[in-house]
C-alpha positions in Angstrom: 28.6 22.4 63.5 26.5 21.0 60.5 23.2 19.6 61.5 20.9 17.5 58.8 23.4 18.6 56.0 21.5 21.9 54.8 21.2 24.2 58.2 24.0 26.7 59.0 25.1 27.2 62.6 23.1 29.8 63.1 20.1 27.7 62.2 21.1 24.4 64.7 22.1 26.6 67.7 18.2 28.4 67.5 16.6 25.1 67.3 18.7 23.4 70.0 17.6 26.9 72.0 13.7 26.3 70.9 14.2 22.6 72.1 13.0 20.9 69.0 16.1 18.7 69.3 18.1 18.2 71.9 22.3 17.4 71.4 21.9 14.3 71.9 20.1 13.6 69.3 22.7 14.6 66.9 24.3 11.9 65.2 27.9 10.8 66.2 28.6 9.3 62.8 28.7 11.5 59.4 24.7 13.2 58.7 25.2 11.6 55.3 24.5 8.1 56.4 21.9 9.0 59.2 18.5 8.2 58.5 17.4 11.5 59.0 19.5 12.8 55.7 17.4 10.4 53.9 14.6 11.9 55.0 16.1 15.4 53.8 17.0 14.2 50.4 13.5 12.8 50.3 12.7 15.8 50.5 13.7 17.0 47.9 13.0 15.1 45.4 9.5 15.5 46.8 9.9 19.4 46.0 10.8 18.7 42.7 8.6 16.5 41.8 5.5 18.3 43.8 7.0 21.2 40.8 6.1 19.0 38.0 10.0 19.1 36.9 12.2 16.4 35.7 15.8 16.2 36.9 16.9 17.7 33.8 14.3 20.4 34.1 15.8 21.5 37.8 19.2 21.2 36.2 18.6 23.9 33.5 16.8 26.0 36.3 19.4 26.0 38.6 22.2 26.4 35.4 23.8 22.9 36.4 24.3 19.7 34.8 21.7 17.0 35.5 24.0 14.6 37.2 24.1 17.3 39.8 20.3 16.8 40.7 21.0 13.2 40.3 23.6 13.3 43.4 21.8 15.8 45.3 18.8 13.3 45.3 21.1 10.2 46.3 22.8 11.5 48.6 26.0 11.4 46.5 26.5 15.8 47.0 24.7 17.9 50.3 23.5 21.3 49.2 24.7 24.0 51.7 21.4 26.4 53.1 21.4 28.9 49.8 21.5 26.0 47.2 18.5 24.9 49.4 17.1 28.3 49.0 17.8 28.2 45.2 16.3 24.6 44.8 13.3 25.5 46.3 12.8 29.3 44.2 13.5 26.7 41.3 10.5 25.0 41.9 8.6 28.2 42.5 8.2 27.0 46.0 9.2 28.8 49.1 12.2 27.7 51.1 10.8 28.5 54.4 7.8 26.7 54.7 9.7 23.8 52.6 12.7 24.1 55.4 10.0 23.8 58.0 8.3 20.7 56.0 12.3 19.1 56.4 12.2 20.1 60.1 8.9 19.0 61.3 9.9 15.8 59.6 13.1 14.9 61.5 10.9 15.1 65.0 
């Protein structure tokens, strides 16, 4: 199971446990076009841009083209959890409280 497009199973079967989200809140149609990825992508162009980096900044960070950035941000390409991880260390920010930001956002 792949919940909000960036949390491994590990991750969705401890938050369904803590009750932050219940099963049936999980989209039947692909996360991709569920509001709440927009939300998530959102996100991260708010973490880049909270870095004071441009999409070709990121892109030389993470040692990938800027068209990657580009479809990360539109919703065009998902990161998995450690491209997450590396997009936030890119922006000198720290992925667990920028993971929890995503979280508390989708409640």
């Amino acid at each position: 199971m792949l919940c909000f497009g960036i949390i491994i199973p590990f991750f969705c079967a401890r938050i369904l446990r803590a009750g932050l989200i219940s099963v049936k809140m999980l989209p039947m149609t692909h996360s991709a076009f569920h509001p709440d990825y927009q939300k998530i992508t959102a996100a991260l162009v708010r973490i880049r841009k909270d870095a004071g980096l441009t999409q070709r900044e990121l892109a030389e960070k993470l040692e990938r083209e800027r068209s990657f950035v580009s479809r990360v941000e539109t919703g065009q390409r998902r990161l998995d959890l450690l491209e997450f991880v590396w997009w936030c260390r890119a922006c000198n920010l720290s992925p667990v409280k920028e993971a929890g930001r995503v979280l508390d956002s989708l409640k």
